[in-house]
C-alpha positions, 0 to 999 in steps of 0.5 A, spaced: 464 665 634 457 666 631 459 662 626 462 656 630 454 655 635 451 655 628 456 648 626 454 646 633 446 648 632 447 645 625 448 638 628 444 638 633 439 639 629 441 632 624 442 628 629 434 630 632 432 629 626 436 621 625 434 621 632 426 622 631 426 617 624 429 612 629 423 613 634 419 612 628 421 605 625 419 599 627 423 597 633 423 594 639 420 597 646 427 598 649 430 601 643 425 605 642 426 608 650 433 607 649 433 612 643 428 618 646 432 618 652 438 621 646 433 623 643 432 627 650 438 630 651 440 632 644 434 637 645 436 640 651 443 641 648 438 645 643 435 648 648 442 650 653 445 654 646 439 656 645 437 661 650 445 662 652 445 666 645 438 669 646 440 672 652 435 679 650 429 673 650 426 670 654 422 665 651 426 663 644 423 656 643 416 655 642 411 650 643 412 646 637 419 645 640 417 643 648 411 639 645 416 635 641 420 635 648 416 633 653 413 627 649 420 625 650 420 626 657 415 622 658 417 616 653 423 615 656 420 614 663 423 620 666 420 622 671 423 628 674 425 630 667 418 631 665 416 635 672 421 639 672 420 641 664 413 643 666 415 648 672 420 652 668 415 652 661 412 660 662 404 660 663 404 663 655 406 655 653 403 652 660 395 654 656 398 650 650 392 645 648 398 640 647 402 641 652 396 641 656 395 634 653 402 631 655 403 635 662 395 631 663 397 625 660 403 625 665 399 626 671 394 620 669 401 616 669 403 618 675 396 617 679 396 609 675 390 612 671 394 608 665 387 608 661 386 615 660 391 617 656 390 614 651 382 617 651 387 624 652 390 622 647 385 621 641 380 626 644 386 632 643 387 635 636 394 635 635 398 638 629 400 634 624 408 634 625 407 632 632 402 625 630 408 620 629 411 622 635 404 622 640 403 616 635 409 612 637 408 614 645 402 611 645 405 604 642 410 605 648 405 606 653 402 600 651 407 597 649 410 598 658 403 595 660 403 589 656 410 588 660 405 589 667 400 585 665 404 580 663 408 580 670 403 582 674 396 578 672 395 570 671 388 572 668 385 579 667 378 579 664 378 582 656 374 588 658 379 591 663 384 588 658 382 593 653 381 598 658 388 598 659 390 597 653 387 603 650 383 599 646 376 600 644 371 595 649 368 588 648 360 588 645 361 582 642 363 576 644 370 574 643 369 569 639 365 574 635 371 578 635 376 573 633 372 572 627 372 580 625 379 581 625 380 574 621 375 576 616 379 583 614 386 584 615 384 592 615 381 593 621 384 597 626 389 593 632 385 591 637 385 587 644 383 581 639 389 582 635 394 583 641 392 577 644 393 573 638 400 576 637 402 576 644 400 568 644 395 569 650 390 565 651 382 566 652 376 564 654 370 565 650 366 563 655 368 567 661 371 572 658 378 572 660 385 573 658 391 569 661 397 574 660 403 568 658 410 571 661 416 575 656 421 571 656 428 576 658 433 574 654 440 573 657 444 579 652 451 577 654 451 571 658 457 569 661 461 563 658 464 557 662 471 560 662 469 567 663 466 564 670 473 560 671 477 566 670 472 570 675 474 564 680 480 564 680 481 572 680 477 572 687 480 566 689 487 570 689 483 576 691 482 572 699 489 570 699 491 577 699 487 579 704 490 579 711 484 579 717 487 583 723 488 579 729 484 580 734 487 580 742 
């Protein structure tokens, strides 16, 4: 039986490990959330069979697992996930400085505060092994605002932009800007960049930005002879059905 949980336990942790690369590589905001939710999931298995074989313990798991576990709560976008993870972790883990850091970030999240996580994130020391994985939260985070702002603003002024961005704020005029990151492909990503890469359109003079909308692409759209077929069967749908008649 030992034997048999350890195989288990083994697979879980090779499918987190593949999970966690996956996260890490270069890919699009939907995947990204597609794999954290697995991602999710295996380390809850994790957890269950860990604590169902350490019955005499209370607290098997440590912080570096339920930091790793609540900054994918929070990728995925599940909210109650998160919440929940957090009432049930004890005060010892609770006092954490990361999960401190993450249940903080979470909240700002939930009272709109998009910008002060990213200041939660550069201001906390995280350890070594949990930076790539604050690293590609933060990208998501950004990456979910781009998606709002881009739905939600004909014009936005850079400044506020940058603030909900996560980026660091205009001194300089824009222009000026433009022509620092053109003149060193070293320099740190900012809303300069971003603009240039999403296409956005500026205004030096007023300093505005003019978010341009994501175009959704149709994954699996329906061929002529799909909705035919769709047709005909609803048509013989109605023909089988028979009203009841009314006295």
């Amino acid at each position: 039986m030992r034997r048999y949980i350890t195989g288990i336990m083994d697979v879980l942790k090779r499918a987190r490990e593949e999970l966690i690369a996956s996260l890490l590589s270069n890919v699009s905001l939907k995947e990204r959330v597609l794999t954290a939710n697995k991602l999710q999931h295996v380390m809850e298995d994790m957890e269950l069979l860990t604590l169902a074989t350490n019955v005499h313990d209370s607290h098997p798991l440590s912080h570096d697992f339920y930091s790793i576990l609540l900054a994918v709560a929070i990728m995925s976008g599940n909210d109650y996930d998160a919440r929940y993870l957090w009432k049930r972790l004890p005060q010892e883990l609770k006092l954490n400085n990361e999960i401190r850091a993450l249940h903080a970030i979470f909240m700002a999240l939930q009272m709109r505060r998009v910008s002060d996580t990213y200041l939660i994130i550069e201001q906390t020391k995280w350890r070594t092994e949990l930076k790539p994985i604050i690293a590609c939260l933060r990208g998501v985070l950004r990456d979910r605002m781009v998606q709002s702002l881009s739905k939600a603003y004909l014009s936005i002024g850079t400044q506020s932009a940058a603030q909900m961005l996560g980026f660091p704020s205009i001194n300089a005029d824009f222009q000026t800007c433009k022509k620092r990151l053109s003149d060193s492909k070293n320099m740190p990503l900012n809303i300069c960049a971003v603009c240039d890469l999403l296409g956005w359109k500026s205004n030096a003079q007023s300093l505005f930005l003019y978010p341009q909308p994501i175009v959704s692409e149709v994954e699996c759209p329906l061929q002529d002879a799909q909705l035919e077929t769709f047709a005909n069967s609803i048509l013989h749908l109605e023909e089988k059905v028979t009203l009841p008649a009314f006295s």
